[in-house]
C-alpha positions as CSV (number, residue, x, y, z in Angstrom):
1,X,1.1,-23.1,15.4
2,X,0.8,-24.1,11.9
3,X,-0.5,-20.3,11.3
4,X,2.3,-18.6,12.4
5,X,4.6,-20.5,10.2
6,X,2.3,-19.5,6.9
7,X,2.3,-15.3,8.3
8,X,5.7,-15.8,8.5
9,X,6.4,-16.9,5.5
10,X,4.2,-14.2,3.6
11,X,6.3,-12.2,1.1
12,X,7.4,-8.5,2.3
13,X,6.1,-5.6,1.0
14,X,7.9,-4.8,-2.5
15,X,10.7,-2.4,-2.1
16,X,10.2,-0.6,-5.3
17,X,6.6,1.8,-6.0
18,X,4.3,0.5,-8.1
19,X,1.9,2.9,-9.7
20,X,-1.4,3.8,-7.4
21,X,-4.2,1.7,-8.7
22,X,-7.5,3.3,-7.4
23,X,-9.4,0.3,-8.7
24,X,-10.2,-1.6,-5.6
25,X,-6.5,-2.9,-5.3
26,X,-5.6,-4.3,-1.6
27,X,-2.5,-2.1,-0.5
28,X,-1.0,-3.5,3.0
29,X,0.3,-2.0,5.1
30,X,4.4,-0.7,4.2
31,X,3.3,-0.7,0.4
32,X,4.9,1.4,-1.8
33,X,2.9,3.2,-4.8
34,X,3.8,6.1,-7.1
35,X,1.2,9.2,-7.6
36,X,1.4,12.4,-9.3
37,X,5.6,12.0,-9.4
38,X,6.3,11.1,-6.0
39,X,6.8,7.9,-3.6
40,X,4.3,7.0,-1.0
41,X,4.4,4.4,1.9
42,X,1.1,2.8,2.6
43,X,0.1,3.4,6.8
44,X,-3.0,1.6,7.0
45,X,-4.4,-1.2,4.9
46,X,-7.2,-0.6,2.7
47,X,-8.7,-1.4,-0.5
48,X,-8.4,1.4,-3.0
49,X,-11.2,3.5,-4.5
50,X,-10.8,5.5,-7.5
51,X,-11.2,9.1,-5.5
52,X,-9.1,8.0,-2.7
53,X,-5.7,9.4,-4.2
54,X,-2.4,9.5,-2.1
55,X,-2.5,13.2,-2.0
56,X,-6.6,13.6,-0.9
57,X,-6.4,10.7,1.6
58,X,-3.3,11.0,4.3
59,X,-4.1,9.1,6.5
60,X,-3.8,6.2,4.4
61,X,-0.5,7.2,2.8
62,X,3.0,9.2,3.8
63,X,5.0,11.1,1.3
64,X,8.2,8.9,0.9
């Protein structure tokens, strides 16, 4: 079960945003980004792309 000790020890999404990066940055899922003045959560994980904006793409993030 040697794979279930690495997942469990993988870090926890970061507890403060970081600015959205639309520059094919991995977001996981529980992420937290800042866009346009506001907090969002990440719902689903993706890799960003520079048109795909917390406020065009919700299903991808929730207003915080």
């Amino acid at each position: 079960y040697r794979w279930w000790e690495e997942l469990a020890a993988a870090e926890p999404p970061a507890t403060e945003p970081t600015a959205w990066d639309g520059n094919g940055h991995a977001y996981a899922v529980g992420d937290l980004v800042s866009h346009g003045g506001k907090t969002y959560k990440v719902l689903q994980a993706h890799t960003s792309q520079p048109g795909w904006t917390p406020t065009v793409v919700p299903a991808l993030y929730a207003v915080q």
